[in-house]
N, C-alpha and C positions, 0 to 999 in steps of 0.2 A: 796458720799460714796466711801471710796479708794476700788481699789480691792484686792481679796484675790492673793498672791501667787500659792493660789493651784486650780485656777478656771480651769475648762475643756480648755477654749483656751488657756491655760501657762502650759497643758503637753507638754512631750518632744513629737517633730516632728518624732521621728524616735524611736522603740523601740529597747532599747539597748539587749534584752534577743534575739529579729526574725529577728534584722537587717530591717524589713518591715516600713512601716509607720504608726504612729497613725492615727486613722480616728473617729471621735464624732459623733455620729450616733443621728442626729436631729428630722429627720421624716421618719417613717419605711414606708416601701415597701407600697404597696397600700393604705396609709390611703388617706383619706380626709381630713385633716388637716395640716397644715403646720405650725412644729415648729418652735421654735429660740433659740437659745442658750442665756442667758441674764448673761452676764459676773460680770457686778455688780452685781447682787442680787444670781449667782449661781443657777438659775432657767430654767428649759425648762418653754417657756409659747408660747400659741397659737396664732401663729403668723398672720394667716390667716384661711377660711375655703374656698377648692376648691368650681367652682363650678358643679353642679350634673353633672355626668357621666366622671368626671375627678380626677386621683389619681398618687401617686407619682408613677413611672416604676418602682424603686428600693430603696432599704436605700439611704436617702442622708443628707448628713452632711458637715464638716469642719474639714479639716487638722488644728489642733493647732498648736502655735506657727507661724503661716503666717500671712500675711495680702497681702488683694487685693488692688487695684485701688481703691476701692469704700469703704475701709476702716477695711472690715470686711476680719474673716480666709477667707480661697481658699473653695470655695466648692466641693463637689466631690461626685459624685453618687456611689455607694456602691455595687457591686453584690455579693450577698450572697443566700445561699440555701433559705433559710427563714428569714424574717423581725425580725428586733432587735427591742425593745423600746430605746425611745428617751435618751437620755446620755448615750447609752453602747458605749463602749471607743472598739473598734477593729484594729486588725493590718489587712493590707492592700499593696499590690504590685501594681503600676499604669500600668498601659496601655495604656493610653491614654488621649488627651483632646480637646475638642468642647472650641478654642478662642471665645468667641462672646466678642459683645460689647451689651451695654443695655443703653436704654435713658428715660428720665421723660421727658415731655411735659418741656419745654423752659431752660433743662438743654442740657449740651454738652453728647457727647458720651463718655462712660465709659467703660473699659473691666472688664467684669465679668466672665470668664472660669468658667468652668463646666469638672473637672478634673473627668476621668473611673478608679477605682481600683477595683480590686477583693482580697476578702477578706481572710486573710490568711488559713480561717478554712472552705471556700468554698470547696465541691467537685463535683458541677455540672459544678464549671467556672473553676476547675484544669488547665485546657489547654490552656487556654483564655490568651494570654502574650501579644496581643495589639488589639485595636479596628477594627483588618480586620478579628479578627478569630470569632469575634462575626456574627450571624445570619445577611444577607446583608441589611433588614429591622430595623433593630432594632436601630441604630444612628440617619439615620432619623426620626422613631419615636420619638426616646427622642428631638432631636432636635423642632422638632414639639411641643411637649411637652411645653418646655422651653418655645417656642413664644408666643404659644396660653395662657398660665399660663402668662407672660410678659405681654400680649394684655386687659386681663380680670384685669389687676392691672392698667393699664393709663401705662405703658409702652411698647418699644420695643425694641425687641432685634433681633440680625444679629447675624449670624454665619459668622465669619474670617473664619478660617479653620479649621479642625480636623488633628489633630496633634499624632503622636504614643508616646509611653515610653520615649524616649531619649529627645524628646523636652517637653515633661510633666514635666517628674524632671529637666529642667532647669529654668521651669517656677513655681515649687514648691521650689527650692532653692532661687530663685530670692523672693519670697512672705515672706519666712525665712529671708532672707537679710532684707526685709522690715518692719518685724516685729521688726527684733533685733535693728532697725535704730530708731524705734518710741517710743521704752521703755521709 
């Protein structure tokens, strides 16, 4: 099946009215389920279900119009007052990003970042303009996060480094680059 033109991951990267970044909001703040965006059929579908006493830290989704290493948009965790449902399309400023790499049992290493934006219509993260102004626990947490959720699928992943704004959009224009190169 071709895809559509107007699917979630072929908005524009950037909203022309905020200047901010689109962000596709996959799996909201605390669920226990983990969605996917499904680009041929235009569908959220349930990707995964955690397991007990594990939930997502924040919204997290995918910058449209990118692609990663591993094939799919950049993902990016989301901070927002309160949790969106899965395809609300939101603008977003970065902050930051968690380089990992992530591997499947007798594949090679692959980077799959894990890009921090806050959301344009947030007023609790107002102030929030890169990943040191957040609470000193909280990167680590997600970090943790990420692995233990990575460990419980047959995978693992590493943190490279945590990265601020300025190397964030280099690595979100770079994903841009990569998408426009695959069309």
């Amino acid at each position: 099946m071709a895809r559509s033109s107007s699917t979630l991951d072929r908005l524009p990267l950037v909203d022309e009215d905020s200047g901010d970044l689109t962000v596709v909001v996959e799996t909201p703040r605390g669920s226990h389920n983990k969605y996917k965006y499904d680009a041929e059929h235009g569908v959220m579908r349930l990707g995964a279900t955690l397991a007990e006493g594990l939930a997502f830290p924040f919204d997290f989704g995918f910058f449209p119009s990118t692609q990663g290493e591993d094939g799919d948009p950049l993902d990016v965790l989301l901070l927002l007052d309160a949790g969106v449902p899965p395809g609300c399309v939101v603008t977003a400023r970065l902050i930051g990003v968690l380089e990992v790499e992530q591997k499947e049992k007798r594949k090679p290493w692959q980077r799959n970042d894990r890009f921090f934006a806050v959301a344009t219509h947030a007023h609790s993260h107002m102030a929030v303009k890169r990943l040191a102004d957040l609470p000193p626990r909280l990167v680590p947490e997600v970090e943790s996060f990420f692995t233990h959720y990575a460990g419980l699928n047959g995978k693992e992943l590493r943190v490279v480094r945590r990265s601020g704004p300025k190397r964030a959009g280099k690595l979100v224009k770079a994903g841009a680059k990569a998408f426009k190169a695959g069309k």
